[in-house]
MARSEFI-757647 format. One line per 3 residues: number of its first residue (from 1); their letters; for each residue x, y, z negated of C-alpha. Coordinates in steps of 0.05 Angstrom, whole numbers. Example, Ala and Ser with C-alpha at 12.3 -4.5 7.8 and 13.67 -1.06 7.14 Angstrom:
2
1> AS> 246:-90:-156 ~ 273:-21:-143
% end
This chain:
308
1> XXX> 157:-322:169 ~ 121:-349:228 ~ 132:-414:208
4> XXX> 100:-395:144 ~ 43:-373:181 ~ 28:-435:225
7> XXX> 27:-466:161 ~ -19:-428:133 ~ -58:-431:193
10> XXX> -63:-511:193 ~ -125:-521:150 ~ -161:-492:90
13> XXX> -120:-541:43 ~ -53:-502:67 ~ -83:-436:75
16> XXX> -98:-452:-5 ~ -30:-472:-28 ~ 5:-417:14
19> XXX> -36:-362:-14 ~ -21:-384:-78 ~ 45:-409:-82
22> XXX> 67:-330:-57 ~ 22:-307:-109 ~ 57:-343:-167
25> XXX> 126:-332:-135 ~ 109:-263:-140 ~ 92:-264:-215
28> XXX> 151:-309:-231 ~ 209:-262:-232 ~ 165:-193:-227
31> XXX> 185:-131:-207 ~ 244:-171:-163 ~ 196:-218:-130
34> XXX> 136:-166:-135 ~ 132:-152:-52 ~ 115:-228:-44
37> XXX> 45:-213:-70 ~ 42:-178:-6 ~ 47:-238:31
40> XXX> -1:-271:-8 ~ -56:-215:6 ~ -35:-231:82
43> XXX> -49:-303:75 ~ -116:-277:53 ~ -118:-236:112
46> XXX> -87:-284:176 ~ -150:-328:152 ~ -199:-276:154
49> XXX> -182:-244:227 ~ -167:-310:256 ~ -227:-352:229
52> XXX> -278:-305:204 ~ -300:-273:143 ~ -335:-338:112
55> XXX> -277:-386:115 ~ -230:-319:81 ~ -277:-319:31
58> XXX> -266:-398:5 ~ -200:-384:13 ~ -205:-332:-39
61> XXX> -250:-379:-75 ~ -206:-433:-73 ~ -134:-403:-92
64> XXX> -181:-371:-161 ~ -197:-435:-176 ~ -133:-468:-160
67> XXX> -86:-414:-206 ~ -146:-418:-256 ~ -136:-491:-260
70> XXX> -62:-487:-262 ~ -64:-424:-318 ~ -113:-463:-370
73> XXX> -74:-523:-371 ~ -8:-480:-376 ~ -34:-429:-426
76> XXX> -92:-448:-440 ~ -139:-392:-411 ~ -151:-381:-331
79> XXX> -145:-304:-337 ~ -85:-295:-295 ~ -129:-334:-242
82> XXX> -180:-270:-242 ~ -126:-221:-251 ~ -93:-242:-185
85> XXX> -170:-249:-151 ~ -189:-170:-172 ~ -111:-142:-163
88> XXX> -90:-184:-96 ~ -137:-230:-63 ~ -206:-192:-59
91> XXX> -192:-119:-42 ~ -134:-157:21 ~ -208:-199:42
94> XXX> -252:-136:42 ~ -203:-100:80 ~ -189:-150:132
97> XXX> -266:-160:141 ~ -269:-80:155 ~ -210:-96:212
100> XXX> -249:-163:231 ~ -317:-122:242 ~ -284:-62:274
103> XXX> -223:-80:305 ~ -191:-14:304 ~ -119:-21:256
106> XXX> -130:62:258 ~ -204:64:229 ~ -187:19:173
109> XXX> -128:42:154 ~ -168:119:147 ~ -211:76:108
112> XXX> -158:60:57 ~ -143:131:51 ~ -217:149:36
115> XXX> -219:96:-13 ~ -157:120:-52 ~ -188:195:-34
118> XXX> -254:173:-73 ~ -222:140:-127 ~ -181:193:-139
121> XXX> -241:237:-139 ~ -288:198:-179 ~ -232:194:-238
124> XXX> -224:270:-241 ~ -304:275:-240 ~ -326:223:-291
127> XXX> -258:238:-345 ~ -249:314:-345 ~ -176:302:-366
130> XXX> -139:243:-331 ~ -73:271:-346 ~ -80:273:-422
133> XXX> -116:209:-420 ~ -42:178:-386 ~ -3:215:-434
136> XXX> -30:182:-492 ~ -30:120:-465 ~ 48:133:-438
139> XXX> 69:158:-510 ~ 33:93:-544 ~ 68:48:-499
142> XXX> 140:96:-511 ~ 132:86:-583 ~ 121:7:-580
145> XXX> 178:-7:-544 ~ 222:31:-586 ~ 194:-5:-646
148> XXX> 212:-64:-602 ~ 285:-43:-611 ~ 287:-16:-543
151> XXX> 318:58:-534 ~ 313:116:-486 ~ 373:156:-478
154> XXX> 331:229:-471 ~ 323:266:-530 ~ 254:280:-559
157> XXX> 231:328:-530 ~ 262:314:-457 ~ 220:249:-465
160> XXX> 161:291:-483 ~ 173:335:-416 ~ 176:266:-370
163> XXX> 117:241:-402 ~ 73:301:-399 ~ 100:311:-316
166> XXX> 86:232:-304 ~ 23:239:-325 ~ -3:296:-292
169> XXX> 16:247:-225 ~ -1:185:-261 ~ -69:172:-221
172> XXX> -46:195:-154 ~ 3:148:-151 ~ -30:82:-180
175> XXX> -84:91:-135 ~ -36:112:-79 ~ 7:48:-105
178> XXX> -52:5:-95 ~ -69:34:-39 ~ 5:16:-5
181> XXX> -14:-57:-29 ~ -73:-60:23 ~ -38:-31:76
184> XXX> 24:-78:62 ~ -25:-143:63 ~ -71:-126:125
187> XXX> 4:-98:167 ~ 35:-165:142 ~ -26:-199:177
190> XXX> -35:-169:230 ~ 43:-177:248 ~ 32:-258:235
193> XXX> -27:-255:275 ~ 12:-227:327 ~ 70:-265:321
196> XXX> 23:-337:327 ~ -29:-316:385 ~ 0:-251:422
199> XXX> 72:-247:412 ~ 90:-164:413 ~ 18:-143:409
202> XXX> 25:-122:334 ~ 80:-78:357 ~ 53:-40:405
205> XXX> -5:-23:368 ~ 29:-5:315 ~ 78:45:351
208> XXX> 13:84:375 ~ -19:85:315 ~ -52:157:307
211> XXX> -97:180:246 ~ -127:240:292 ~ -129:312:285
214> XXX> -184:317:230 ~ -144:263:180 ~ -82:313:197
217> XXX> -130:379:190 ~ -156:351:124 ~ -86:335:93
220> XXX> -61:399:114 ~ -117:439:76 ~ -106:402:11
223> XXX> -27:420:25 ~ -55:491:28 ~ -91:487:-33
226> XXX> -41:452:-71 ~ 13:506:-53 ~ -41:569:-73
229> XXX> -73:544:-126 ~ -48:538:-201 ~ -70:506:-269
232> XXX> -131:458:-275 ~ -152:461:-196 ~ -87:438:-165
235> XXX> -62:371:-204 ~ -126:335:-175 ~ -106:368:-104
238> XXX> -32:338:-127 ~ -62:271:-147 ~ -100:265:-75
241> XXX> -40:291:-34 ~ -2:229:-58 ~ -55:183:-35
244> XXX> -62:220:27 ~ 13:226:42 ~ 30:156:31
247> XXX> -16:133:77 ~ -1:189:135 ~ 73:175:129
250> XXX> 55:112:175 ~ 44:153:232 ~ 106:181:222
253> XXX> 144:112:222 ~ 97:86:286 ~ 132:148:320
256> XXX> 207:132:293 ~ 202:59:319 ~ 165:87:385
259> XXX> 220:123:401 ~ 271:73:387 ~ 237:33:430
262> XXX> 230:83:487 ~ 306:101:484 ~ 322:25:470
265> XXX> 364:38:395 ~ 393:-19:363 ~ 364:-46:301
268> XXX> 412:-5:270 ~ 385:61:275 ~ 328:36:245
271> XXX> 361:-1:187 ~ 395:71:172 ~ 335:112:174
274> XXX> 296:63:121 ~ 355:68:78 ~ 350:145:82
277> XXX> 286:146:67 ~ 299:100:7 ~ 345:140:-19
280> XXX> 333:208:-9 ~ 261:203:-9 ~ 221:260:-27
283> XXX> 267:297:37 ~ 252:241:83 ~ 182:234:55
286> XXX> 160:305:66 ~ 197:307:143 ~ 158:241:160
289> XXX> 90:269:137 ~ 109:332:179 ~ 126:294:240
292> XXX> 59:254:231 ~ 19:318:219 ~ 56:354:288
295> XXX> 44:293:329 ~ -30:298:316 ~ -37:360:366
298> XXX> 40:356:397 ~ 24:281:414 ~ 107:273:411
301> XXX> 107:201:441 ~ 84:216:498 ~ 117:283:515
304> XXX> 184:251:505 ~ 165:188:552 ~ 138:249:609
307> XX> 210:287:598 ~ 251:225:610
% end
């Protein structure tokens, strides 16, 4: 990967061709190669915090109109060109300008979650019923596919059941989703960035990453109200608690590879614990978020490096 990035890093041309090759690698064989897009919102991202915010901007400018190029002679419109602009390429450039202008990985990461907080909000204030909305939409799409000849092995009304519980989520976690993207794009840059000009910086400030006690006070108030409160009030609380949580669980991995560090673990401890939180994940999920919430007033890190 760090060869990738000095590539990328050679000149406007390459920054171009990077971006997009990752982009269309990522389309190629989606979901498999989905996590590649990633990479391609990093390119986006290495350019803006190492060259500035003008020469990110042609590179977004240039990839559109590189895949749009590519995409009308292919198919014949340059749609896909836009799609990957709005979905991929601008939101990683605005949010490596925020971490170019303010240079704090903490303040613009809470500044994803306020995003995805607002979003969230905004939905459940302009359409009085999201969830309905998304069940609709879940049922039309159900119904195509099994005129497609495709078939779902739940009976009716089990399908029903899912459909009316995924949609009562359904917001929370595409905006959460998208949310994830960001982070995944300005982390991969940052780590390249790291990696080309200040080998282990990246790493260090990502194993004291700390959201603060009002992010944790916040989250634990909408946990509050989510556990007391019933019927139309606490699916939106549900919906921002996604967003919230999938953001705070990095504090909760900064601490895990902290103290590996600190107690000098091999790799793989670290290997196990991302495969337990893979697969037993709303456990794992709800212990990180805990741990990240604690260390907020317990400051864990540093306790454990006094006791030692």
């Amino acid at each position: 990967m760090q060869m990738a990035a000095a590539y990328l890093m050679r000149g406007q041309h390459q920054a171009i061709t990077t971006v997009v090759v990752l982009a269309m690698l990522a389309w190629a064989l989606s979901p498999i190669t989905w996590p590649l897009s990633y990479f391609s919102a990093a390119g986006i991202g290495l350019v803006v915090l190492v060259h500035g915010v003008g020469e990110g901007a042609k590179t977004v400018l240039g990839a559109t109109l590189l895949v749009g190029a590519i995409s009308f002679i292919a198919i014949g419109t340059p749609v896909p060109a836009f799609v990957l602009a709005v979905m991929i390429w601008l939101p990683a450039w605005l949010i490596a300008v925020l971490l170019y202008w303010n240079r704090s990985l903490v303040l613009t990461l809470q500044s994803i979650m306020l995003l995805g907080v607002g979003v969230v909000a905004v939905v459940y204030l302009l359409h009085g019923d999201p969830a309905g909305w998304w069940y609709q939409y879940l049922k039309e799409i159900l119904q195509q596919m099994e005129q497609a000849g495709y078939t779902v092995a739940l009976g009716e009304a089990d399908v029903d059941t899912v459909l009316k519980q995924s949609s009562m989520v359904f917001t929370g976690m595409l905006v959460a989703m998208g949310c994830w993207s960001m982070v995944a794009g300005l982390l991969i840059a940052r780590w390249w960035q790291s990696l080309l000009y200040k080998p282990g910086a990246f790493a260090e400030e990502f194993r004291n990453l700390r959201f603060g006690r009002v992010v944790a006070l916040a989250v634990t108030l909408l946990m509050l109200l989510v556990a007391l409160s019933s019927g139309a009030a606490r699916e939106p609380a549900v919906n921002l608690l996604l967003v919230t949580f999938g953001i705070l669980m990095l504090q909760g991995l900064a601490i895990v590879h902290a103290l590996a560090a600190r107690f000098r673990l091999h790799n793989t401890w670290l290997v196990l614990f991302y495969v337990l939180l893979l697969f037993v994940e709303p456990l794992m999920m709800s212990l990180v978020v805990f741990v990240s919430l604690a260390d907020n007033w317990l400051d864990i890190r540093n306790r454990v490096q006094a006791q030692r």
